[in-house]
N, C-alpha and C positions, 0 to 999 in steps of 0.2 A: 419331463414335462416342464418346459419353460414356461414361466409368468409373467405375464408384460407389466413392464415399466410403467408404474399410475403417479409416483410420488411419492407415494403413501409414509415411506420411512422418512422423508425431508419435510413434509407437510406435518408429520407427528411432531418431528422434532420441536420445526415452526413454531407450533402449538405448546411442544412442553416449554418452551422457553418464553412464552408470553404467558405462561400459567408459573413459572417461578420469578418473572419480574411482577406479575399483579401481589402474589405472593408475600415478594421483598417487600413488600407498600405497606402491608397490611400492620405491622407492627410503626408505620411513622402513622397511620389514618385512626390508630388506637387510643396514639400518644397525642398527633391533636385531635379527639374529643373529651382525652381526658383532662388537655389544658381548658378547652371550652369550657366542661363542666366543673372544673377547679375555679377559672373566671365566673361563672352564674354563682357558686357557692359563696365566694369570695366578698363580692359585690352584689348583692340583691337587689339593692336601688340605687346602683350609678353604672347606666348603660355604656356607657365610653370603655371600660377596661375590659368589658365582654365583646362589644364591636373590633376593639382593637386587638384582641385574642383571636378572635373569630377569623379579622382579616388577618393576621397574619401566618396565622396555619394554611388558610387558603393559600399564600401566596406561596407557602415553604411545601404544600402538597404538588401543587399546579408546577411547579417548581418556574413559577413564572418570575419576570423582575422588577413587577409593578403591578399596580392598578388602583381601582376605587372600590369604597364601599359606600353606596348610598340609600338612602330610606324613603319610599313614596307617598309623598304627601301633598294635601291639598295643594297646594302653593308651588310644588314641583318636587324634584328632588334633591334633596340636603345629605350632604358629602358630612358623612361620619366617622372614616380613616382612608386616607391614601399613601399610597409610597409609588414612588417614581424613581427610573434609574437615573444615575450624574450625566446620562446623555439627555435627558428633558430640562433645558434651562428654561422653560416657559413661566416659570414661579408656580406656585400653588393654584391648583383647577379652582374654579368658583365655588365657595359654599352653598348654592342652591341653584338647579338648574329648571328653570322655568318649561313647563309643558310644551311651549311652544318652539322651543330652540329647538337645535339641530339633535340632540340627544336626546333632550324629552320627545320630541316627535319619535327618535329610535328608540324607546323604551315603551313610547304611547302604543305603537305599533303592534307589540306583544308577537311579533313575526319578525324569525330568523333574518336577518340580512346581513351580505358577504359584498365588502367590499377591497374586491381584487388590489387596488393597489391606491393605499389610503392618501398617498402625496399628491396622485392626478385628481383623487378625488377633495380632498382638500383646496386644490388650486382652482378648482368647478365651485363651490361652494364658499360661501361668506368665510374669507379667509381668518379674519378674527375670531369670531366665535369659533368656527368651525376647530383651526388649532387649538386653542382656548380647550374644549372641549373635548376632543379626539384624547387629551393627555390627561383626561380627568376621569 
């Protein structure tokens, strides 16, 4: 009795190997909460060394090679750690991004938005702010 071909041993496989990469993770997403919670204990009232802990286990989890961290507030949003790679010579993103700019409006939004290919869209949009912004 022959049994037709489904997958099933490649598709298990698949699976065990995305269950021992989540796995591998699970000991660095340990270590940063424990710097998190090392930072809150550390410093109880100077929020800077916990945002800066914060973001950069984000960045070393996400295994990304930048970003921002910002906080919303009346006035807009206030940039509380960034790191950017030595390809962004743009200088330092703005300290507070106004509700109405090109970002606060992406943030006002509170809705996913994919922008396919951010240089065409960049060059459609208020070139200044827009860069300005996009790197912040």
């Amino acid at each position: 009795m022959n049994q037709p071909e489904t997958g099933e041993p490649f598709e298990t496989a698949r699976g065990n190997s995305d269950l021992q990469k989540e796995l591998a993770d699970v000991p660095r997403q340990r270590a940063a909460i424990s710097a998190v919670l090392r930072a809150i204990a550390n410093s109880p009232h100077d929020l800077q060394p916990i945002f800066d802990t914060m973001f950069d286990k984000a960045i070393h989890l996400c295994r990304a090679d930048g970003g921002s961290f910002r906080l919303v507030e009346k006035a807009g949003f206030r940039l509380v750690a960034y790191k950017m790679t030595a390809v962004a010579t743009m200088g330092p993103p703005p300290k507070l991004l106004e509700h109405g700019s090109f970002v606060g409006r992406l943030f006002g939004s509170k809705s996913p938005v994919q922008i396919p290919d951010l240089t065409t869209h960049l060059e459609r949009n208020s070139v200044g702010e827009a860069e300005q912004e996009a790197l912040s």
